[in-house]
C-alpha positions in Angstrom: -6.0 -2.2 6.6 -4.4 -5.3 7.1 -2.6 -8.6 6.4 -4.3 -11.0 4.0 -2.9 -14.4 3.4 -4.1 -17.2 1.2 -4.7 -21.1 2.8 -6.5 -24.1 1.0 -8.3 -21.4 -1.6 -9.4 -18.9 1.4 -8.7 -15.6 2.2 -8.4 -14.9 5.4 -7.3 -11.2 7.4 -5.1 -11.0 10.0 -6.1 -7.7 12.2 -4.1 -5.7 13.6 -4.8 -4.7 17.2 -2.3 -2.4 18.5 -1.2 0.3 15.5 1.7 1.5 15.9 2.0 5.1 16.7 3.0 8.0 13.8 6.1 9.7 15.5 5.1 13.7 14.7 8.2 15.9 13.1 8.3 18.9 11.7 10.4 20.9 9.1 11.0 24.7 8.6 8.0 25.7 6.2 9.8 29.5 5.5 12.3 27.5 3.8 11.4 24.3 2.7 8.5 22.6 0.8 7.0 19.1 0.7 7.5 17.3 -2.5 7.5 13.9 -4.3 10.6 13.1 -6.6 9.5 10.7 -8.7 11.8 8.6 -11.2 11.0 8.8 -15.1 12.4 5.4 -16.0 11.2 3.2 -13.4 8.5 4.8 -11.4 9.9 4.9 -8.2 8.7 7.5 -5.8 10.4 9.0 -2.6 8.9 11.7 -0.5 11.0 14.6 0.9 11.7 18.4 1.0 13.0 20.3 -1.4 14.7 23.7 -0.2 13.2 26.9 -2.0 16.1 28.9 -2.5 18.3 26.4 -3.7 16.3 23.7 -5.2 17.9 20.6 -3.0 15.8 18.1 -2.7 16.6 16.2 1.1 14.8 12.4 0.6 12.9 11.2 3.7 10.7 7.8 2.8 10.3 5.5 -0.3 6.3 5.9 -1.1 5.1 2.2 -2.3 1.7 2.7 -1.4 -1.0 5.0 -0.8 -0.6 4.4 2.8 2.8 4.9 2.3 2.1 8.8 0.9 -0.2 9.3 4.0 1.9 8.3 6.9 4.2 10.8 5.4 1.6 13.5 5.4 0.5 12.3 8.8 4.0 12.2 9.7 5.2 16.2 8.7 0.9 17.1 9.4 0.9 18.4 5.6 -2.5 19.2 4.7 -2.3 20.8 0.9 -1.6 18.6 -2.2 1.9 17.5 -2.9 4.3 18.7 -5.7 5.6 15.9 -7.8 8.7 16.7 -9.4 10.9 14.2 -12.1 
C-alpha cells in the first residue's frame, strides 16, 4: 500500500515508513451487530452497528475502499463476514 503519483510518463511510489496505528474499540456484541448500510441509488457504503432489538443502525465510517472495510474490521477486531443491508 501506498501513494503513486505520475511525473514525465513514470510511476513512481511513495512508501510509507511509519503506519499509523489502528486505535482498538469495542462495542457490546449481546446487543449489537456489525453491519454495512449500503445506499441503492448511488452506492455509497458506511460501516456501523445496527442494534438487534430495535433495528437502529448507529453509522461509524464511510467505506471507499477495501482498505477502508478492513481498518474497520481491524478497528472493532470482527472476524466473521459482514451483513450488508439497503
Amino acid at each position: 500500500m501506498g501513494i503513486y503519483y505520475v511525473k514525465r510518463g513514470r510511476v513512481f511510489r511513495l512508501f510509507m515508513f511509519f503506519k499509523k496505528k489502528i486505535e482498538k474499540k469495542e462495542y457490546d456484541k449481546s446487543t449489537k451487530k456489525p453491519v454495512i448500510k449500503a445506499s441503492i441509488c448511488t452506492g455509497e457504503q458506511v460501516a456501523g452497528f445496527k442494534d438487534i432489538s430495535t433495528g437502529v443502525f448507529e453509522d461509524v465510517m464511510l467505506i471507499k475502499t477495501p482498505e477502508d472495510l478492513a481498518i474497520f474490521k481491524e478497528m472493532y477486531d470482527i472476524k466473521e463476514e459482514i451483513e450488508k443491508i439497503y
